[in-house]
Each structure stands twice: as structure tokens, then as C-alpha cells.
Residue, then its C-alpha position, 0 to 999 in steps of 0.5 A: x215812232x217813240x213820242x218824246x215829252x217837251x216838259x224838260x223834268x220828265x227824264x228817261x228811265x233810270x237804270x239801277x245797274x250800270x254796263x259794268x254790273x249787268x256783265x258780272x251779273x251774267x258772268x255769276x249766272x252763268x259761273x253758277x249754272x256751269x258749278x251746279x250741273x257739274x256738281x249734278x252730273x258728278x253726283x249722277x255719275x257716283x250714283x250710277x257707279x254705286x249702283x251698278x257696283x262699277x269699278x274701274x280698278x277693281x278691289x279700288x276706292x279712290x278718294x272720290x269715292x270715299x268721300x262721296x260713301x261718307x257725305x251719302x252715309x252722314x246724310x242717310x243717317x241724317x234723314x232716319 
């Protein structure tokens, strides 16, 4: 059982955020871990396709891929 103070200034603990904030907290948390393993899972997926030299339609770059062969090269260069 919970003892109570009888000393009427002590007050319970105060809450920085209230019902509101914690619930949008959630929300970005959970925003945020769905956009970042997306994005891993996409890079993996690229990786992989790269890799193995997989094409879906061969002799065929979609704009994907280009996008993602100039952020690999820009970073490579980046990093020598």
C-alpha cells in the first residue's frame, strides 16, 4: 500500500510532458524507425542488385539506380 504524506506542500510528481506530447513522441519514434529501416532495406536491396549484377530489364538503368551508382560514387571518391 502507497503511503501518502499528511503535510499538504509536498505534491506529487510533476510531469514534464503532458498526455498530448508523449503520444507525438511516440508518434516521431515510431515515424523515425519505419523511415530509417526503409531506407536500410532499400540500400541493402540496391547493394545486393549491384553486387550480383541483377536486372530486371536488361541493358536498363532505371533512375533509381542511377541515383543510387552517383551517391555510391560521390561517397567513394569522398572516402579515398
Amino acid at each position: 500500500m502507497e503511503r501518502t504524506s499528511k503535510v499538504s506542500w509536498v505534491r506529487r510528481p510533476f510531469h514534464i510532458f503532458n498526455h498530448s506530447t508523449r503520444e507525438g513522441i511516440k508518434f516521431s519514434v515510431k515515424f523515425s524507425i519505419l523511415f530509417v529501416g526503409s531506407f536500410i532495406a532499400l540500400w541493402a536491396l540496391l547493394e545486393v542488385k549491384r553486387y550480383y549484377n541483377i536486372d530486371v530489364i536488361p541493358g536498363y538503368d532505371s533512375p533509381v539506380d542511377d541515383a543510387y551508382g552517383a551517391a555510391r560514387g560521390t561517397i567513394v571518391e569522398f572516402f579515398k
